[in-house]
N, C-alpha and C positions, 0 to 999 in steps of 0.2 A: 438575398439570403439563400433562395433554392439553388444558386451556380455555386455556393458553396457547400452545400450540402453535396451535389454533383459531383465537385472536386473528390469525394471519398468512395463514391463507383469506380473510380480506377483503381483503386485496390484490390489487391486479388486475395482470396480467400484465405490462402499461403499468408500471407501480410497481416490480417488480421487472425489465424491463426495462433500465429506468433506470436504478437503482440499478445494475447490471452497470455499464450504459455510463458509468456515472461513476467507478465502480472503474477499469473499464478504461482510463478517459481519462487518469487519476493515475496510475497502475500504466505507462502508456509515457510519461508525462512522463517521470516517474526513468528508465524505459530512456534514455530519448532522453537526459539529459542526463548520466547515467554516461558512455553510451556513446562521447557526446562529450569525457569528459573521465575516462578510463582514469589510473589512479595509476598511473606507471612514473617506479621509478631513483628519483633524487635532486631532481629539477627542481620548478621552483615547481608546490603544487598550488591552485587556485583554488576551496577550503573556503567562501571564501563567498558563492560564486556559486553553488557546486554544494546548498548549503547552503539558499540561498531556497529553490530549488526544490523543495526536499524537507520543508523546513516547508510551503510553499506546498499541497504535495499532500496533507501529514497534515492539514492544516485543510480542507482539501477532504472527504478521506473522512472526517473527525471529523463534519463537518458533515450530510456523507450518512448515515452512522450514526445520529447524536443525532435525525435528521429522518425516520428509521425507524419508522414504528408497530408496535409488537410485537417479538416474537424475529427474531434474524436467523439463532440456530446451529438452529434445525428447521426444517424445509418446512410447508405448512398442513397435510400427514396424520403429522406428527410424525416424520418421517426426520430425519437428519444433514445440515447444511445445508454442502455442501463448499465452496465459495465464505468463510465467514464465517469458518473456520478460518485460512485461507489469508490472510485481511483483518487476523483479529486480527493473525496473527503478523507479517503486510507492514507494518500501525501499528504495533506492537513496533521491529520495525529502524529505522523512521523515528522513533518518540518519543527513542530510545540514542541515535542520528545528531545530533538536533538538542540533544541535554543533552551531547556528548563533545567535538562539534566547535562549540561555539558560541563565534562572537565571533573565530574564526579567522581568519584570511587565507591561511594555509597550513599543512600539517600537519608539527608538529615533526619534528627527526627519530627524535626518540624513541617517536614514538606511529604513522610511517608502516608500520610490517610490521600491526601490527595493525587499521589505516585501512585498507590494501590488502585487507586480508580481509573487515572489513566491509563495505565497498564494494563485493567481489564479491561478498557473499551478498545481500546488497540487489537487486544487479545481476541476479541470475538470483532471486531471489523475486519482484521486479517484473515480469518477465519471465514467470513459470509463473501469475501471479497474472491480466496481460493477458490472456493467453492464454485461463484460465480463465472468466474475467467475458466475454469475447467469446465464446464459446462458450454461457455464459450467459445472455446478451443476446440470444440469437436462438434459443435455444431457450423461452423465457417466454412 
């Protein structure tokens, strides 16, 4: 296990810079466009506009991920890599999002109490997730 953890010391700072900032750039997409578009009451919700977006950003970080050499959950002296936790589970909310609400146009009204909560937890996991990766990104 510690020759893989190893594996992610050839990384250069540049490398996992990046990688932050591209977490980061996906992670306030979704802010941005929750933010713009809050599930309240009964009214039309626009599922699949909000819905690009959010496949849009899992194929993003899918892509930063898979273009990863090595581990992403240790650091190179083998610590816990707090960012990658935080990634799994933000791809997590967005792979559900894109299997529950696909093909929508707006969310029943049977499925809006439980859309509204997903969509908040998305909302503030994007959010702690930004946060995180920028903070990340400058210190690399």
């Amino acid at each position: 296990m510690s020759g893989e953890a190893g594996s992610m010391s050839g990384r250069s700072g540049a490398d996992r810079r990046r990688l932050a900032a591209t977490v980061a750039g996906a992670a306030d997409a979704v802010v941005s466009v929750l933010a713009a578009h809050p599930m309240r009451g009964l009214g039309p919700y626009p599922a699949g506009d909000v819905l690009a977006v959010l496949l849009g950003q899992q194929r993003i970080l899918l892509e930063a991920v898979d273009g990863w050499e090595g581990p992403l959950a240790v650091t190179a002296d083998g610590r816990p890599e707090p960012l990658a936790g935080e990634l799994a589970l933000f791809m997590s909310y967005l792979q559900l999002s894109c299997v529950l609400y696909r093909g929508l146009s707006d969310i029943p009204a049977s499925m809006r109490a439980d859309a509204a909560r997903h969509l908040s937890t998305i909302h503030l996991a994007a959010r702690r997730l930004r946060d995180r990766a920028r903070r990340a990104a400058r210190a690399a």
